[in-house]
C-alpha positions as CSV (number, residue, x, y, z in Angstrom):
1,X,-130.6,116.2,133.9
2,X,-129.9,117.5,130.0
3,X,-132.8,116.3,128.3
4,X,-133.3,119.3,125.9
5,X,-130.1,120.6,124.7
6,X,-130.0,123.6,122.6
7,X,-126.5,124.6,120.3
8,X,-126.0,127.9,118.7
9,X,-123.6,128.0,116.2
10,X,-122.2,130.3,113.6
11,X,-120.4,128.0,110.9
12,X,-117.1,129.0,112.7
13,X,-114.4,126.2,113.4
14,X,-115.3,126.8,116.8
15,X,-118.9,126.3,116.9
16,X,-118.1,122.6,115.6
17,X,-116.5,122.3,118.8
18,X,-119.3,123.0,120.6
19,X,-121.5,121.7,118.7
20,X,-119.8,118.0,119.2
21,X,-119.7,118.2,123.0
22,X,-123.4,119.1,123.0
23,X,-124.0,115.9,120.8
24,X,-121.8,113.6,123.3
25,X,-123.6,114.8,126.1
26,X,-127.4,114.5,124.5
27,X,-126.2,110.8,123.6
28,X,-125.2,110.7,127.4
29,X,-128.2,112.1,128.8
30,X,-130.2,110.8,125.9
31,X,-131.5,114.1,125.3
32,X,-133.2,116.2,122.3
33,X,-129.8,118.1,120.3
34,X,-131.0,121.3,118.1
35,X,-128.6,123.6,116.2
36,X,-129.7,126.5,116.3
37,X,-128.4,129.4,113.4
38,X,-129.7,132.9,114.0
39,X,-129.4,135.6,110.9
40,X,-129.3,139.0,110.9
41,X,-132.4,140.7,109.9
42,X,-129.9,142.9,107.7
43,X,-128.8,139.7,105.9
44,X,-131.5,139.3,104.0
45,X,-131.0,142.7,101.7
46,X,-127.4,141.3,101.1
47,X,-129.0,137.7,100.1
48,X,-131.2,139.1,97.6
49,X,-128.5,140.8,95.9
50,X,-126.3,137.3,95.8
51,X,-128.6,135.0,95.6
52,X,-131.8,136.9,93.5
53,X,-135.0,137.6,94.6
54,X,-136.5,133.9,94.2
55,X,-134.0,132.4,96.5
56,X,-135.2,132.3,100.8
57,X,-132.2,132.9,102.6
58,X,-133.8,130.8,105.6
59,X,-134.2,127.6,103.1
60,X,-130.9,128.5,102.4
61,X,-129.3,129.0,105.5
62,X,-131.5,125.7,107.4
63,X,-130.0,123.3,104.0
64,X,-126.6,124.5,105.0
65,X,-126.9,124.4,108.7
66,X,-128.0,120.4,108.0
67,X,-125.1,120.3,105.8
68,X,-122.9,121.7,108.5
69,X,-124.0,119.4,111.0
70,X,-123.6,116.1,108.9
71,X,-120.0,117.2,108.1
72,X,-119.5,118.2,111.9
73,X,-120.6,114.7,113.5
74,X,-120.6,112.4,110.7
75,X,-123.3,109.8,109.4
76,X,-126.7,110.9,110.2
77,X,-126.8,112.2,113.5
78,X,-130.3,112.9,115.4
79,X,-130.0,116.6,115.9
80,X,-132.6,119.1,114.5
81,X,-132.0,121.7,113.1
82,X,-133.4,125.5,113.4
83,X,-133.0,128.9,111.9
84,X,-134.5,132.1,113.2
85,X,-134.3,135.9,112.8
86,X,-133.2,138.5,115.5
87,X,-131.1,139.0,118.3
88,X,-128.7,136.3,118.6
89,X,-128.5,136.3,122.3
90,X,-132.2,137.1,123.0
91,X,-133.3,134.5,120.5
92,X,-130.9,132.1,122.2
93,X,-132.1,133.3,126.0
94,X,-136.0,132.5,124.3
95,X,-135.5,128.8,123.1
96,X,-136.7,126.4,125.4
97,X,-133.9,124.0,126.5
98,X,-132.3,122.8,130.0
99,X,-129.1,123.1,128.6
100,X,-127.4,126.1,126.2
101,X,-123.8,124.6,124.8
102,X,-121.9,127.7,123.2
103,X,-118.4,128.1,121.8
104,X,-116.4,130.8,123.5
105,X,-115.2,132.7,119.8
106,X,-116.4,132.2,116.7
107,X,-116.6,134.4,113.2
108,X,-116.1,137.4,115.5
109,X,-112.6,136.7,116.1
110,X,-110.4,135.3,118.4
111,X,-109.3,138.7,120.2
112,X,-113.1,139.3,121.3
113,X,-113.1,136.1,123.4
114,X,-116.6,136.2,124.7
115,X,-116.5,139.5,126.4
116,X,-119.4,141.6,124.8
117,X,-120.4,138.9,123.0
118,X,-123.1,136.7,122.5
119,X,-121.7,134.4,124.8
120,X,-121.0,136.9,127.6
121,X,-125.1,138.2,127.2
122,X,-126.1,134.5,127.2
123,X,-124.5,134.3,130.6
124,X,-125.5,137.0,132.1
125,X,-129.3,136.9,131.7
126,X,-129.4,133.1,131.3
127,X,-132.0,130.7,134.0
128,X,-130.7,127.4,132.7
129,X,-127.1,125.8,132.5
130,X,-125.1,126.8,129.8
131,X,-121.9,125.3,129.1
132,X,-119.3,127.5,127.1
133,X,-116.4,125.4,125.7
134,X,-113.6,127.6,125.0
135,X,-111.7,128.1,121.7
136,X,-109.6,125.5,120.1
137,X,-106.4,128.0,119.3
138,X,-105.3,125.2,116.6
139,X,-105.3,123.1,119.2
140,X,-106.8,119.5,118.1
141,X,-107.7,117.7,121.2
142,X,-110.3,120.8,121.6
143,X,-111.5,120.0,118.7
144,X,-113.8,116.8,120.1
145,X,-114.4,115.5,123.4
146,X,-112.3,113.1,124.8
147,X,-114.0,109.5,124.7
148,X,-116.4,109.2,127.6
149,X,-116.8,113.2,128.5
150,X,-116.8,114.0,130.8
151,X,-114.9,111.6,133.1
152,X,-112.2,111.5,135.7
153,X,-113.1,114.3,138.2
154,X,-114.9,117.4,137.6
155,X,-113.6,120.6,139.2
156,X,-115.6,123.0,141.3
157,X,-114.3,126.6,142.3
158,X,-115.3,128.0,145.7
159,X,-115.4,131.4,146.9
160,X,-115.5,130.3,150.6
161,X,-118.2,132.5,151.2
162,X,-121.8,132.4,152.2
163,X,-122.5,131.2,148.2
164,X,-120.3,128.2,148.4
165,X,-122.2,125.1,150.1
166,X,-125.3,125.8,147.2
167,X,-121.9,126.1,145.1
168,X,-120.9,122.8,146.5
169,X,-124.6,121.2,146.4
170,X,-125.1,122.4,142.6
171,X,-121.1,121.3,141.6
172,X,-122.2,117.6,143.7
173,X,-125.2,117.3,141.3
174,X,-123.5,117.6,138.2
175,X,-120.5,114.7,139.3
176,X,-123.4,112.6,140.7
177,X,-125.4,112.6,137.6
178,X,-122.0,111.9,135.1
179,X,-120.7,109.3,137.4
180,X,-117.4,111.2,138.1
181,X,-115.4,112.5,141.3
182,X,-115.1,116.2,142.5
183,X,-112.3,118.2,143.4
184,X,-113.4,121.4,145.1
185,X,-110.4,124.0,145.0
186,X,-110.0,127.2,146.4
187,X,-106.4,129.5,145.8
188,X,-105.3,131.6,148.6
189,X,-103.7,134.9,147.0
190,X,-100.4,136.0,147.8
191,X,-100.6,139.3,149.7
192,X,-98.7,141.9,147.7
193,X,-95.8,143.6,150.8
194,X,-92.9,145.3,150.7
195,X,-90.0,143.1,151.4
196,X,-89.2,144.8,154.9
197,X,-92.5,143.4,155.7
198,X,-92.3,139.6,154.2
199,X,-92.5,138.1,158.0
200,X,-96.1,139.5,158.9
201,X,-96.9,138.8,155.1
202,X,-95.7,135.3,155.1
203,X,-97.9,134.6,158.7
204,X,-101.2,136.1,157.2
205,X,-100.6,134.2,154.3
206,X,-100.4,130.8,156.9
207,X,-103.2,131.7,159.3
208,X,-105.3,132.6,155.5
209,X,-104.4,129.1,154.8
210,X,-105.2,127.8,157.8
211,X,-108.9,129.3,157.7
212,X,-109.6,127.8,154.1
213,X,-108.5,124.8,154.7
214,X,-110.7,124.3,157.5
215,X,-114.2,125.9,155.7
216,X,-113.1,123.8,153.2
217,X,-113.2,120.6,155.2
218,X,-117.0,121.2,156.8
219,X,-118.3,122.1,153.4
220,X,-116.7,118.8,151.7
221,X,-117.7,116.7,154.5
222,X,-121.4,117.7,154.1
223,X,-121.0,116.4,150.5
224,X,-122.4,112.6,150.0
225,X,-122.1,110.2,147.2
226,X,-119.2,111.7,145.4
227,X,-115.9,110.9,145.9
228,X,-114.6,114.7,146.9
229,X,-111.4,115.8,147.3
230,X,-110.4,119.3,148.6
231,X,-107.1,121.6,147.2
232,X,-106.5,124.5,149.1
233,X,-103.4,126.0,148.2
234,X,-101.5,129.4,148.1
235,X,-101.3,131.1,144.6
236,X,-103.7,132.9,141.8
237,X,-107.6,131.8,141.5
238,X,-107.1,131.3,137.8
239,X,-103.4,130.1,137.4
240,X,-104.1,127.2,139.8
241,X,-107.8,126.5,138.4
242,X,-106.5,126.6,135.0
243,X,-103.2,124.4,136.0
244,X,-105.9,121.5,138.1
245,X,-108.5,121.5,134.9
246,X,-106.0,121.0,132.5
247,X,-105.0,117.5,134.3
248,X,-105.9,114.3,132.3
249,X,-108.2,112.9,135.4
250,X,-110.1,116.4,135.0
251,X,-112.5,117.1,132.3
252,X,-115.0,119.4,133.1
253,X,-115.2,123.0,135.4
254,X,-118.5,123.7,137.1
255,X,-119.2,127.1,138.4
256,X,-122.3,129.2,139.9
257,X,-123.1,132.5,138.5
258,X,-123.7,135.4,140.7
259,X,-127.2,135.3,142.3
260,X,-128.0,138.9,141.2
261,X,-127.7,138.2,137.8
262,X,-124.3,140.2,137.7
263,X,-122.4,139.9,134.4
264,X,-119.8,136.7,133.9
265,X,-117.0,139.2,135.5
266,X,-117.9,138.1,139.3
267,X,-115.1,136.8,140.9
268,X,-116.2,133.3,139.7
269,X,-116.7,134.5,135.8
270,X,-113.4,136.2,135.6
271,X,-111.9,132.7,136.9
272,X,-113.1,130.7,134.5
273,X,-112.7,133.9,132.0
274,X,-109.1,132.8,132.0
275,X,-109.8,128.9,132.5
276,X,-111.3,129.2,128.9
277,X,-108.9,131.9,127.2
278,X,-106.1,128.8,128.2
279,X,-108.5,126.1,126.4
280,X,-108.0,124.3,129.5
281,X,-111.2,122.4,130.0
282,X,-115.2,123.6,129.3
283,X,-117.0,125.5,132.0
284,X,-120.4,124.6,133.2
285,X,-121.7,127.8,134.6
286,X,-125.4,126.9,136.8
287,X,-127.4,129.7,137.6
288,X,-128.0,129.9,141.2
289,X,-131.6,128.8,141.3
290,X,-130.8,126.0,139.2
291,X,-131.8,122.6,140.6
């Protein structure tokens, strides 16, 4: 599925988290792994100054990148490495790979997230998977992936709209290919009432419910070999998405990004916006033509 994997990273703490999931899934998928450092045209004024004239900043830059990724995975991992010069995000958009692993932060700082980021134009304009893996916080289970990744089940948001069965299909895929189950999960919001009107609230909310649970049903029992399950339950898109991927069986969120190439703030994006700002598991966002 991942045969060509491609990694951006920025030296960060962070990008050596993403950097190690992209290496355990190219040893799963026994795929190609390049690292991939992009500089600033502007950088190389500031080299010359440091460094001197004689010095390349890419020689530089591509020695400590292979440094980097030694001391990231150890040993003498199989990984190329690459440097180039430009755009980060259309440089990364250019490379040829079936896969794009990319931390959610890096040197930019924690507050930015992704938003306006590299990250966040990677996702908007990308045509093949990319898998974001959110930041680590301090937190040192984020800092590798668990043995095996991803096992257990992975989760799959859906909308419950005329997007989710491709959804469904794309999410199926993905749990076929790693040998894992798949929860799909849609939250019912509650309806914001007065309290003199709780009662009519309260019986919207059931009848809501009632509906989802039901779409969800057809569209899980279309799905074949996967073991599904189906969680439909009342509360906030994110809070419960966030709550389900941060279970030990769950290891992996898979979404769809909007068909019209609509930013990574579609109802889906902002979902798994706040999935990653928690750290609770990495997103695998497939564009919708992806197959």
């Amino acid at each position: 599925m991942f045969r060509s994997i491609l990694c951006p990273v920025d030296f960060s703490r962070d990008s050596q988290a993403a950097l190690r999931y992209a290496h355990a899934l190219a040893r799963r998928m026994r795929g190609r792994l390049t690292a991939l450092f992009v500089t600033d045209p502007f950088l190389a004024g500031a080299a010359a100054a440091v460094y001197g004239s004689g010095v390349s900043l890419p020689d530089r830059t591509l020695e400590e990148l292979e440094r980097f990724v030694v001391r990231t995975l150890g040993g003498a991992p199989h990984v190329a490495c690459r440097v180039a010069s430009g755009d980060p995000a259309r440089t990364i958009l250019a490379a040829p790979a079936d896969l794009v692993v990319i931390g959610t932060h890096g040197l930019g700082g924690v507050g930015k997230l992704f938003f306006g980021s590299t990250t966040a134009r990677v996702l908007a304009r990308t045509r093949v998977p990319v898998l974001a893996v959110p930041a680590t916080h301090g937190r040192r289970r984020r800092l590798r992936p668990p043995a095996g990744w991803p096992r257990g089940r992975v989760v799959a948001p859906l909308a419950l709209d005329r997007t989710s069965r491709g959804s469904a299909a794309r999410a199926a895929r993905v749990a076929r290919r790693f040998h894992a189950g798949l929860t799909f999960v849609h939250a019912v919001a509650p309806i914001p009432v007065p309290p003199f009107m709780g009662g009519s609230a309260l019986r919207q909310e059931r009848e809501a419910l009632a509906r989802a649970r039901a779409a969800m049903a057809r569209i899980a029992g279309a799905i074949r070999g996967v073991s599904v399950r189906a969680v439909v339950t009342p509360g906030y898109p994110a809070d419960v998405i966030a709550a389900l991927a941060a279970r030990r069986d769950h290891s992996l969120v898979v979404v769809t990004l909007d068909p019209r190439g609509a930013r990574f703030s579609a109802p889906p994006g902002r979902i798994s916006y706040h999935v990653l700002q928690r750290g609770a598991a990495p997103v695998l966002a497939l564009p919708a033509g992806w197959r």
